[in-house]
N, CA, C and O atoms as a MOPAC input file, in Angstrom:
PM7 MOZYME 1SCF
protein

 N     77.27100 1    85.52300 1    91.94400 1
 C     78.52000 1    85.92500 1    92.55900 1
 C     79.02700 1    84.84900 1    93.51700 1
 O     80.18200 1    84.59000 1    93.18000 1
 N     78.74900 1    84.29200 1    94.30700 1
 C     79.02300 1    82.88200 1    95.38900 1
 C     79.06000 1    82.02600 1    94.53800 1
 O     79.37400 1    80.95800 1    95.06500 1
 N     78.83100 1    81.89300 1    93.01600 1
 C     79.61000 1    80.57500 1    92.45200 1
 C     80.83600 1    80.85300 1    92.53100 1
 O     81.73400 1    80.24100 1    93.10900 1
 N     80.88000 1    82.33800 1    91.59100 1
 C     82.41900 1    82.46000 1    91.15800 1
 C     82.97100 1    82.34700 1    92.82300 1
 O     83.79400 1    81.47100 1    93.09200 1
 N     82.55900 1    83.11300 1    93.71700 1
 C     83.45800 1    83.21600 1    94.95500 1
 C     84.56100 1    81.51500 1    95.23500 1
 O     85.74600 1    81.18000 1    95.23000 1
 N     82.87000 1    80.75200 1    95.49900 1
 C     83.44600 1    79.51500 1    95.65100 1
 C     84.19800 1    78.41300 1    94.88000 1
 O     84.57400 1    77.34800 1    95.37000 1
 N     84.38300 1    78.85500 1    93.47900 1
 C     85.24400 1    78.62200 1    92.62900 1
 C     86.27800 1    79.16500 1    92.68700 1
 O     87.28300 1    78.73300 1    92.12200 1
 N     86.23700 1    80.41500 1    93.50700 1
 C     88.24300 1    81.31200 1    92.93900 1
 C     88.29200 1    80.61100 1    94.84800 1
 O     89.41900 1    80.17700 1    95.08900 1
 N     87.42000 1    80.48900 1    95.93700 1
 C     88.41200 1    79.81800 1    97.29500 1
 C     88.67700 1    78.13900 1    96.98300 1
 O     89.57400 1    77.43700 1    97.45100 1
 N     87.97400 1    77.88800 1    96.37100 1
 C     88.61800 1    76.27700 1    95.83700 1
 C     89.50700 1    76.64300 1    95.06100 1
 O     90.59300 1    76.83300 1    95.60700 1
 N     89.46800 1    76.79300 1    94.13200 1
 C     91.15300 1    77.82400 1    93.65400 1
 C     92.55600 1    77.73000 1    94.48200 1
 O     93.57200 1    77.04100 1    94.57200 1
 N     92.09700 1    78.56700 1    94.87500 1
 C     93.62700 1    79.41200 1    95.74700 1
 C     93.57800 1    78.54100 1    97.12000 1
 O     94.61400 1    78.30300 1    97.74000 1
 N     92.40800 1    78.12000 1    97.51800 1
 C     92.69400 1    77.10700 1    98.45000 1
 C     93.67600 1    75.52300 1    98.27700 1
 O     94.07300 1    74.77200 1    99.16800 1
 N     93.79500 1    75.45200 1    97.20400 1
 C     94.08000 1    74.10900 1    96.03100 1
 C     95.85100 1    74.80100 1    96.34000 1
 O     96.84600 1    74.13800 1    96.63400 1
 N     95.77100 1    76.05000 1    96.18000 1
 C     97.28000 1    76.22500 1    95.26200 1
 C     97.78300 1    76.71300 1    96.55800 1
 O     99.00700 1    76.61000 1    96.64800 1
 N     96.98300 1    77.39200 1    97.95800 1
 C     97.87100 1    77.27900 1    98.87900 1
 C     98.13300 1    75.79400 1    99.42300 1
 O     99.29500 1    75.39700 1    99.50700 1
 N     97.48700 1    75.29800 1    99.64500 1
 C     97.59600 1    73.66800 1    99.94800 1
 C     98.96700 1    73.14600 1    99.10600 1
 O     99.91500 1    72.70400 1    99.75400 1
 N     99.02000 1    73.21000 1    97.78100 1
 C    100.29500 1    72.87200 1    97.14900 1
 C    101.13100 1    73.37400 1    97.29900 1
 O    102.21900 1    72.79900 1    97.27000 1
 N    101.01800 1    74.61500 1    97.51800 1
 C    102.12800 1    75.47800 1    98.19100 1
 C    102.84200 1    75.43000 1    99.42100 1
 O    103.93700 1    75.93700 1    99.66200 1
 N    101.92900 1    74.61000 1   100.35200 1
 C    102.64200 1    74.72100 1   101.61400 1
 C    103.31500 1    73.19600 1   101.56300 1
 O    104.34000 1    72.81600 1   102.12900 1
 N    102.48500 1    72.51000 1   100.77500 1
 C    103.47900 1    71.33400 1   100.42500 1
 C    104.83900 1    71.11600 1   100.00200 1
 O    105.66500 1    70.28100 1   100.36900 1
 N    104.90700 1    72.19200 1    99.01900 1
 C    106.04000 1    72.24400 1    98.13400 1
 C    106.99100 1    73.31200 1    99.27500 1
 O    108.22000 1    73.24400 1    99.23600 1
 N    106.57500 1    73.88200 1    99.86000 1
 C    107.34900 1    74.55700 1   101.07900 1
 C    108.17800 1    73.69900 1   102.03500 1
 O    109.26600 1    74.05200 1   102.49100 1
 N    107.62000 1    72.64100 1   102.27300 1
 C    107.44600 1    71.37600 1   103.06200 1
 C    108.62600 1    71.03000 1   102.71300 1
 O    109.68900 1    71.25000 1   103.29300 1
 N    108.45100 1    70.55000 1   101.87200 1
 C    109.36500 1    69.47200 1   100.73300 1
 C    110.53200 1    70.42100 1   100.23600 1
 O    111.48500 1    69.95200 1    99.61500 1
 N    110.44000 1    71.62200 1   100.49500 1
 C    111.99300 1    72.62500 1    99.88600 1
 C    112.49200 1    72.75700 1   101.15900 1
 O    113.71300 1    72.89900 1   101.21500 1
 N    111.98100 1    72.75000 1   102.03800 1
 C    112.64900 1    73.13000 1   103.69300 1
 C    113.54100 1    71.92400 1   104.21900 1
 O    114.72400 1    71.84400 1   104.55100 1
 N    112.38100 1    70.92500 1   104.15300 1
 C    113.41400 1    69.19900 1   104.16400 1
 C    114.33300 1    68.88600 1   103.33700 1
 O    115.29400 1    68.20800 1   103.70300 1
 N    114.21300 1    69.27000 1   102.24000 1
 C    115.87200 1    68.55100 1   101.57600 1
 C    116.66800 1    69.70000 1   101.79200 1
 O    117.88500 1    69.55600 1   101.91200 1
 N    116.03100 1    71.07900 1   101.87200 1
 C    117.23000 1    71.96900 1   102.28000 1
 C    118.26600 1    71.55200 1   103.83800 1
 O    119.44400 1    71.75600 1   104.13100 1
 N    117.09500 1    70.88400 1   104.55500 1
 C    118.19800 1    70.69700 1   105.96000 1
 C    118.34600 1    69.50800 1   105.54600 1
 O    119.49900 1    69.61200 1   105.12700 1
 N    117.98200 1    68.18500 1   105.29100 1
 C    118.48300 1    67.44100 1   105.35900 1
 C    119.11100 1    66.66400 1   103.98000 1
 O    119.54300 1    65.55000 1   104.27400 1
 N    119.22200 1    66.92800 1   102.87700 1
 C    120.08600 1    67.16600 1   101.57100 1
 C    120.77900 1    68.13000 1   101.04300 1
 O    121.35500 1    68.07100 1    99.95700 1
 N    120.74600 1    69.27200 1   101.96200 1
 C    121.41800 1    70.05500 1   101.32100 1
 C    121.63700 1    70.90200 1   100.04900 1
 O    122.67200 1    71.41300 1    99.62200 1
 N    120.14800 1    70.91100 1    99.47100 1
 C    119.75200 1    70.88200 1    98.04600 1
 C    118.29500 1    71.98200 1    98.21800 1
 O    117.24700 1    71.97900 1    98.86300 1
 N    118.82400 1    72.66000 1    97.45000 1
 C    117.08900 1    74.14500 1    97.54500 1
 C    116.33500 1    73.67600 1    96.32800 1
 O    116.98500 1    73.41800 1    95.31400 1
 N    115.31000 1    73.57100 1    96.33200 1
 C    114.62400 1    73.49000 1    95.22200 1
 C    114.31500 1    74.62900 1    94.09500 1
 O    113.93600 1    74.52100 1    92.92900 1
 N    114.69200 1    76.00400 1    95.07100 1
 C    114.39800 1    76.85000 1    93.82500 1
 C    113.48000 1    77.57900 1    93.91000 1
 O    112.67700 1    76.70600 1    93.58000 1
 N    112.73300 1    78.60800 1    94.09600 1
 C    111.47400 1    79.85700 1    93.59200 1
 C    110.11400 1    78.88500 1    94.91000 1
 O    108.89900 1    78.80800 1    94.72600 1
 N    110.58100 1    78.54100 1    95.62200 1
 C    109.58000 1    78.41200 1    96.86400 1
 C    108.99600 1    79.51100 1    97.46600 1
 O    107.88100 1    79.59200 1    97.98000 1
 N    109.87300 1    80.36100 1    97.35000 1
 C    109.68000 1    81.66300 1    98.06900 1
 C    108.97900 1    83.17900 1    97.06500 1
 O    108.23800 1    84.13900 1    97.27600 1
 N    109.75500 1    82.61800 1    95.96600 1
 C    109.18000 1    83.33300 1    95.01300 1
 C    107.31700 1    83.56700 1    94.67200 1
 O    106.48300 1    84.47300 1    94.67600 1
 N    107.42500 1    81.88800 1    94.36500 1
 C    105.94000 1    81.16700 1    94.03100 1
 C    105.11500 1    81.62700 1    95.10600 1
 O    104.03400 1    82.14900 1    94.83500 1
 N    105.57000 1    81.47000 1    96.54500 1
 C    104.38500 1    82.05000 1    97.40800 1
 C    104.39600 1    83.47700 1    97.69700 1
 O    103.76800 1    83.91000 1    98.66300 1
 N    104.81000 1    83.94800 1    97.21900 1
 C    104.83000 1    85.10800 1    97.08500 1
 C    103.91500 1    85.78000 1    96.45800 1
 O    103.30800 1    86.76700 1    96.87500 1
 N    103.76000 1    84.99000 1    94.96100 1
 C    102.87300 1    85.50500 1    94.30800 1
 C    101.53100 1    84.76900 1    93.96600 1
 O    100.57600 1    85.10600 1    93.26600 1
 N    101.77700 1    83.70500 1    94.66600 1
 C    100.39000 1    83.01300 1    95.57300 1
 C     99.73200 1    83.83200 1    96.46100 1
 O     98.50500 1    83.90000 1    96.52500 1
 N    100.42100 1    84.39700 1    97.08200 1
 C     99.94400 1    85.42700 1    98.52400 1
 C     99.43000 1    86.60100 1    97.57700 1
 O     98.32100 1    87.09700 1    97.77500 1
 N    100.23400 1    87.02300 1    96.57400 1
 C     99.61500 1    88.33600 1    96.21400 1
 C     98.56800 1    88.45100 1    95.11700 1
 O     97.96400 1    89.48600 1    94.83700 1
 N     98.41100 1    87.15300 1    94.47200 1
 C     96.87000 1    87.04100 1    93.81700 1
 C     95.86000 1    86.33700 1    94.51400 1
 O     94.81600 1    86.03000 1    93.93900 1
 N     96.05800 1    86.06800 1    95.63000 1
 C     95.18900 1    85.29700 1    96.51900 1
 C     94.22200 1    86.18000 1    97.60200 1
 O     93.02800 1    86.01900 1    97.85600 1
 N     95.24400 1    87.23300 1    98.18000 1
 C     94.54400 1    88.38200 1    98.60500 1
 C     94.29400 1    89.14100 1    97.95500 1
 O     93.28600 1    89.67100 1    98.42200 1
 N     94.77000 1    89.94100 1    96.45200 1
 C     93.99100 1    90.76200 1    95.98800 1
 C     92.72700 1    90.17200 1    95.67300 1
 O     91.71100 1    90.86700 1    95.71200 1
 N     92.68000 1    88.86300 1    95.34100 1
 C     90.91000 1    88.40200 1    95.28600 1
 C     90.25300 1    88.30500 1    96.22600 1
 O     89.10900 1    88.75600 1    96.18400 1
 N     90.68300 1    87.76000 1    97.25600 1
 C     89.97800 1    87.89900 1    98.06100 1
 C     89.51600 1    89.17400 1    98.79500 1
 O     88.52400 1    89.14200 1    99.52200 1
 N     90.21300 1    90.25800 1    98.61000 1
 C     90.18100 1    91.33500 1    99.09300 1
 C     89.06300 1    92.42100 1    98.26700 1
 O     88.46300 1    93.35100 1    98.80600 1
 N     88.98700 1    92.04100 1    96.92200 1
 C     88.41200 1    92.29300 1    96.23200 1
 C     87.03700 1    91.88300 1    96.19200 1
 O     86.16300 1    92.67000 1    95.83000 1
 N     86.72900 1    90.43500 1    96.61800 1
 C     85.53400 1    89.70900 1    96.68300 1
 C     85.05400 1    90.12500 1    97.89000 1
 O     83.86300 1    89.83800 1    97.76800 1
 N     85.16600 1    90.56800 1    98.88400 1
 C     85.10300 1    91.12600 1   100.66100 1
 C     84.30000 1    92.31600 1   100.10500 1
 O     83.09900 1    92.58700 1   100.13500 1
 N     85.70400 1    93.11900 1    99.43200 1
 C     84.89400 1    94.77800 1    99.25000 1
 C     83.31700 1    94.57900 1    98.40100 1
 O     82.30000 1    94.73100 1    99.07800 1
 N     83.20000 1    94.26700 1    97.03700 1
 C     81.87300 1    93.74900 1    96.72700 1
 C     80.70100 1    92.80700 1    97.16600 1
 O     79.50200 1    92.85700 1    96.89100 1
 N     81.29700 1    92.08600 1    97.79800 1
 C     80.61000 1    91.42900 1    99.05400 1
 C     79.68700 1    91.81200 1   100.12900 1
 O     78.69200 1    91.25200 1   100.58900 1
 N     80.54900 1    93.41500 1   100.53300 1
 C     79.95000 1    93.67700 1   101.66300 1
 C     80.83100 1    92.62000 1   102.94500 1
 O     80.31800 1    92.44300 1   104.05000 1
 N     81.55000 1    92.29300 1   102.74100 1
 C     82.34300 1    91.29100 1   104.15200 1
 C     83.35300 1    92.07700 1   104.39700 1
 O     84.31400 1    91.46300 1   104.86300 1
 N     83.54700 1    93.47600 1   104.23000 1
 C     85.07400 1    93.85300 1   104.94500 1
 C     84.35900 1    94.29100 1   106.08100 1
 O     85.13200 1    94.29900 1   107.03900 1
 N     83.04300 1    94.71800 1   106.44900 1
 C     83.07200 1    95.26400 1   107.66000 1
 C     82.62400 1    93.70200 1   109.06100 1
 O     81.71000 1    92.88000 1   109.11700 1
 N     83.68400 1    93.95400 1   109.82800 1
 C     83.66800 1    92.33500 1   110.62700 1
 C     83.10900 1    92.85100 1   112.00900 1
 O     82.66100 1    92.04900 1   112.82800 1
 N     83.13700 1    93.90100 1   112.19600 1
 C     82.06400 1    94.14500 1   113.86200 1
 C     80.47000 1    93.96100 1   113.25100 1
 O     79.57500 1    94.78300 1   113.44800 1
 N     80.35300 1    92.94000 1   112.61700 1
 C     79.10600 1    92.85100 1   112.58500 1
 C     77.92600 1    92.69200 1   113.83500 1
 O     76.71600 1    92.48400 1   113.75000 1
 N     78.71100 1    92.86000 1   114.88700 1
 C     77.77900 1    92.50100 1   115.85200 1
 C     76.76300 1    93.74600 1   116.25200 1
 O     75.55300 1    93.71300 1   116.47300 1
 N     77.93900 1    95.15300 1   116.27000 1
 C     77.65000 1    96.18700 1   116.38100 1
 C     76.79200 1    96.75300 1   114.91500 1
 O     75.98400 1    97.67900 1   114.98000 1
 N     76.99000 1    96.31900 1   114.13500 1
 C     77.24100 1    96.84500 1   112.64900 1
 C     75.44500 1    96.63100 1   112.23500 1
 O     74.78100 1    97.49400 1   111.66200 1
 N     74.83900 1    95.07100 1   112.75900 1
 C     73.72200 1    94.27100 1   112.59300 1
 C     72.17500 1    95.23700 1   113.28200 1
 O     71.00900 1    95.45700 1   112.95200 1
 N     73.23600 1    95.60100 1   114.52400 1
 C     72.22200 1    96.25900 1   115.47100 1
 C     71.83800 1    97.35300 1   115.22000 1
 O     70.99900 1    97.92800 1   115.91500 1
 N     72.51800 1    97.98800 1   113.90700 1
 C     72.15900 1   100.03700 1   113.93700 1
 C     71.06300 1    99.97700 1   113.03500 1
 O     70.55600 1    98.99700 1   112.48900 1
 N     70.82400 1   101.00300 1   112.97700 1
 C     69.36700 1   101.28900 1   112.29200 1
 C     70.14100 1   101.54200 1   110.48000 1
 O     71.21300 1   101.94700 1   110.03000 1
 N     68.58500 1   100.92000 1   109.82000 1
 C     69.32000 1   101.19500 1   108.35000 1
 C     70.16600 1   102.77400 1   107.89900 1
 O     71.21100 1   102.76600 1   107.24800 1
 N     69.49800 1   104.04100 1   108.37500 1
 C     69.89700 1   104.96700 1   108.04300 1
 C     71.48100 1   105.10900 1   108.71400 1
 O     72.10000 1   105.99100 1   108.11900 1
 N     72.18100 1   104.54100 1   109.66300 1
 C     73.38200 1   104.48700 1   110.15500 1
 C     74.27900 1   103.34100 1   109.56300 1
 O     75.50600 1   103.38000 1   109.47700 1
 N     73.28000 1   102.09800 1   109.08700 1
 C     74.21500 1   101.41300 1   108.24600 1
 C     74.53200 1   101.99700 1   107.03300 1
 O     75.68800 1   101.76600 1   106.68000 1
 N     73.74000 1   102.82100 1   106.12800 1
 C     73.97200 1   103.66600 1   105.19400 1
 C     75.14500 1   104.57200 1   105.43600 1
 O     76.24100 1   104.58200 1   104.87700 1
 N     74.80500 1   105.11300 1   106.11900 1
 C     76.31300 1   106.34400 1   106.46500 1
 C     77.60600 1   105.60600 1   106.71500 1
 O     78.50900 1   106.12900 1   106.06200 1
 N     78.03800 1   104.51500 1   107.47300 1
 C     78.70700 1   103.62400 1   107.71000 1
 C     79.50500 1   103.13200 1   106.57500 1
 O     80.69900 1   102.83900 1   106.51400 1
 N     78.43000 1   103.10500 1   105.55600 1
 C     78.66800 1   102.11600 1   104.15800 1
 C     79.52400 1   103.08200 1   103.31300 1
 O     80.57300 1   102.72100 1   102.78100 1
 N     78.91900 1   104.57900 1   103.20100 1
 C     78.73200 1   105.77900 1   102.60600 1
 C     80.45900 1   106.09300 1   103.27600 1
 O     81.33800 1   106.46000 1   102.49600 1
 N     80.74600 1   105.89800 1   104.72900 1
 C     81.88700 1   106.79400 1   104.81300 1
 C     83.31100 1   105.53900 1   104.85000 1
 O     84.49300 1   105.87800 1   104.90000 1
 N     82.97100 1   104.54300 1   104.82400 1
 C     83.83700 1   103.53300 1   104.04000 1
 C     84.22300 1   103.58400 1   102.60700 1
 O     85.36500 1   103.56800 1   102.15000 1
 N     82.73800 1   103.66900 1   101.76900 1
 C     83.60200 1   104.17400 1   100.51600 1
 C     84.20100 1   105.28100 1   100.55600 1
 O     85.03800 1   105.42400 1    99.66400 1
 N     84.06800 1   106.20300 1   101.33600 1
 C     85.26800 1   107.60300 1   101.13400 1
 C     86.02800 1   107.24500 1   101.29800 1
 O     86.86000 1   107.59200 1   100.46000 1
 N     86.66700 1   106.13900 1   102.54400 1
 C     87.71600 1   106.15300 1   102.77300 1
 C     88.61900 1   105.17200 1   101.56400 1
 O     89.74100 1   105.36600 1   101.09500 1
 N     87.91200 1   104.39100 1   101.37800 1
 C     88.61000 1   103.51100 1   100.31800 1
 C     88.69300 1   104.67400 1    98.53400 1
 O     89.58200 1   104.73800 1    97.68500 1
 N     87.70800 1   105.19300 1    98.60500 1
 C     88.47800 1   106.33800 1    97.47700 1
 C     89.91300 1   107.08200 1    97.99100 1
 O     90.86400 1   107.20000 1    97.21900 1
 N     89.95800 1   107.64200 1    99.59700 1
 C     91.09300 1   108.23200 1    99.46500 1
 C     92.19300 1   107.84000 1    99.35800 1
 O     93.25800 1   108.38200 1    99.06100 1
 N     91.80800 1   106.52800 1    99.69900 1
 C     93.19400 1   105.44100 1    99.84800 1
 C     93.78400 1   105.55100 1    98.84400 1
 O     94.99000 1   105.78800 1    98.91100 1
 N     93.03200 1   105.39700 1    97.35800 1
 C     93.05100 1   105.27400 1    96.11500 1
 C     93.88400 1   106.12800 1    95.76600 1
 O     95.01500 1   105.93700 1    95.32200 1
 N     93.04600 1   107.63800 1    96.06600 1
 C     93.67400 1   109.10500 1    95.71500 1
 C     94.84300 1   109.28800 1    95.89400 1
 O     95.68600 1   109.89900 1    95.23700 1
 N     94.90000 1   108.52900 1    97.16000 1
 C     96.53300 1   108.79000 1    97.75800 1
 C     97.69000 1   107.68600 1    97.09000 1
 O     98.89500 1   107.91100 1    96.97500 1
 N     97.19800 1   106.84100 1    96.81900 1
 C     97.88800 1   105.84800 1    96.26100 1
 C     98.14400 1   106.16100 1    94.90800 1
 O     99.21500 1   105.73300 1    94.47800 1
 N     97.23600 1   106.97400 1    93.91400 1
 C     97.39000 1   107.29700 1    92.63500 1
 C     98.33500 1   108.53800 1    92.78200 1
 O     99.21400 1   108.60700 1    91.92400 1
 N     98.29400 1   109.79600 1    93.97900 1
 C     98.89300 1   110.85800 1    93.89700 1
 C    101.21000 1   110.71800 1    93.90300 1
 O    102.15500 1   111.35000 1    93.43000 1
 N    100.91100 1   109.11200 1    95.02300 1
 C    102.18100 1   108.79100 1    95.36500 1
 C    102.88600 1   108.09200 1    94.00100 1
 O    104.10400 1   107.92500 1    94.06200 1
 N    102.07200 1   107.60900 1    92.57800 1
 C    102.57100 1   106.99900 1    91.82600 1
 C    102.77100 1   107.96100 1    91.01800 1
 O    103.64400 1   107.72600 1    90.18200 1
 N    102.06600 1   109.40000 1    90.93700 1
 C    102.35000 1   110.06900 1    90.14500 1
 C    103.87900 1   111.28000 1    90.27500 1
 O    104.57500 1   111.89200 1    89.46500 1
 N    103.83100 1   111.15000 1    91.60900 1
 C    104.63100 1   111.80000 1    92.49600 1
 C    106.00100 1   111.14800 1    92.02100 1
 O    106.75900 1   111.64300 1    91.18700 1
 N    106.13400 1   110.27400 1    92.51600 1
 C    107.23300 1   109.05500 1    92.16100 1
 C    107.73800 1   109.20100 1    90.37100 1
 O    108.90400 1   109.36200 1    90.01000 1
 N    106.76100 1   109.11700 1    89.62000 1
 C    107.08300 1   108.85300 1    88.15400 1
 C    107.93100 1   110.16600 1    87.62200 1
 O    108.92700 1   110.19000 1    86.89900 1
 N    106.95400 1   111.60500 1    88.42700 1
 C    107.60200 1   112.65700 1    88.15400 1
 C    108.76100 1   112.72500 1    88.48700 1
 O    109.58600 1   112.80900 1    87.57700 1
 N    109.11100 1   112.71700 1    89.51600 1
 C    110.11200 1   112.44900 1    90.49700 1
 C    111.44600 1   111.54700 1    89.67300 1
 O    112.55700 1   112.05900 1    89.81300 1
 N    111.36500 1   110.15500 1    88.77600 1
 C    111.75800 1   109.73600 1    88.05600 1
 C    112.34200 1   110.22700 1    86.97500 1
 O    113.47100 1   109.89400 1    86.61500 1
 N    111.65500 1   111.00600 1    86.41700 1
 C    111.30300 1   111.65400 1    85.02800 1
 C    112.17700 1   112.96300 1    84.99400 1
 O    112.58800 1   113.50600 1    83.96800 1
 N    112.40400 1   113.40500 1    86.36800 1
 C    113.26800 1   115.18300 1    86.66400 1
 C    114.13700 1   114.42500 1    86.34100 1
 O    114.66300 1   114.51300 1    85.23100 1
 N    114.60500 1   113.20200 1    87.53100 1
 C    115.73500 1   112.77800 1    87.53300 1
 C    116.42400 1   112.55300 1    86.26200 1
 O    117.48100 1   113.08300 1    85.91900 1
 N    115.83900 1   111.85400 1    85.70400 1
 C    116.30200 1   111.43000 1    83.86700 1
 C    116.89800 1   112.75600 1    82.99500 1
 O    117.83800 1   112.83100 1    82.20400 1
 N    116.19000 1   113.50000 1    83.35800 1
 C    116.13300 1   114.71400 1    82.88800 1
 C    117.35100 1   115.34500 1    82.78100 1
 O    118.03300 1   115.58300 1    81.78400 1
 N    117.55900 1   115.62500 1    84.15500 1
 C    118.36700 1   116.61000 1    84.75000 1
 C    119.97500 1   115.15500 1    84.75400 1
 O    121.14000 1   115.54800 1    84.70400 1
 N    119.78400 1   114.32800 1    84.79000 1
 C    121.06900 1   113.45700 1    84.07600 1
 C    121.55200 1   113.66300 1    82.30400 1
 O    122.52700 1   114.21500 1    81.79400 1
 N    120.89600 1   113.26200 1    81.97600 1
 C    120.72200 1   113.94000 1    80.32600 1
 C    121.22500 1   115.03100 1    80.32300 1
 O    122.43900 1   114.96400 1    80.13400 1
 N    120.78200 1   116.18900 1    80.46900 1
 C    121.14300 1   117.82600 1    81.08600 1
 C    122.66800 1   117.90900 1    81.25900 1
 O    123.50100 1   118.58000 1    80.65100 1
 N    122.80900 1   116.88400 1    82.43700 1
 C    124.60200 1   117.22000 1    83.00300 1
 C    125.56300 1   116.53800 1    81.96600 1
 O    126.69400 1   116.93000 1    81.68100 1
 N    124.83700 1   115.32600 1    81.39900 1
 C    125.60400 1   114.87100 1    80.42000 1
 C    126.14500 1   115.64000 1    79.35200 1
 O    127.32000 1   115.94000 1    79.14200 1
 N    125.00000 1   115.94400 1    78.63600 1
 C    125.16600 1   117.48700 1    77.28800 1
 C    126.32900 1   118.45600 1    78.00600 1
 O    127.34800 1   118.61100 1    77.33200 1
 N    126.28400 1   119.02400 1    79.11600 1
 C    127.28700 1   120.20800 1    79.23100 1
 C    128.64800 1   119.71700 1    79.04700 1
 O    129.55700 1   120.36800 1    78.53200 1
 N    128.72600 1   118.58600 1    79.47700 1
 C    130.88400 1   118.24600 1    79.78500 1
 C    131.28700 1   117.82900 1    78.19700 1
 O    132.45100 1   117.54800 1    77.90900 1

């Protein structure tokens, strides 16, 4: 697992580095040519958003999201267990809640369509 890790932060370390370059270089000719280069904003955008879902992802399997390690080092195993134990709950509910709001939403979508269709047919 620490190969791949250190292969995907040389990675994304590579492409933020080019990125802030190319940021660089779109900001300067924007003030001083007058000329945008185009999807600067775009590109890091979605630099930022495959960069933290990996990394965010590599943390949670890791074991590195919890950062009070100072406190965290000192408890006894049976409290680091529970600790561990009520983190994954919380990251399931997150989930739950995040799956309940997409389903919520789609339905929500789906009346709408519906009930347009519906008003259409009567006139």
């Amino acid at each position: 697992m620490s190969r791949i890790e250190n292969t995907l932060a040389a990675i994304f370390g590579g492409i933020f580095i080019a990125l802030s370059g190319w940021i660089s270089i779109e900001v300067l000719a924007r003030k001083l040519l007058g000329v945008s280069l185009q999807g600067a904003n775009e590109l890091g955008g979605y630099a930022l958003a495959v960069g933290a879902t990996l990394a965010f992802t590599l943390a949670l399997f890791g074991r590195n999201h919890i950062r009070v390690d100072v406190f965290y080092e000192r408890l006894s195993a049976g409290w680091q267990a529970a600790l561990n134990w009520f983190s994954s709950v919380l990251m399931a509910s997150l989930q739950a809640c995040w799956v309940c709001s997409v389903g919520a939403w789609c339905a929500t979508r789906w009346t709408i369509k519906a009930l347009h269709k519906r008003r259409g047919q009567r006139r």
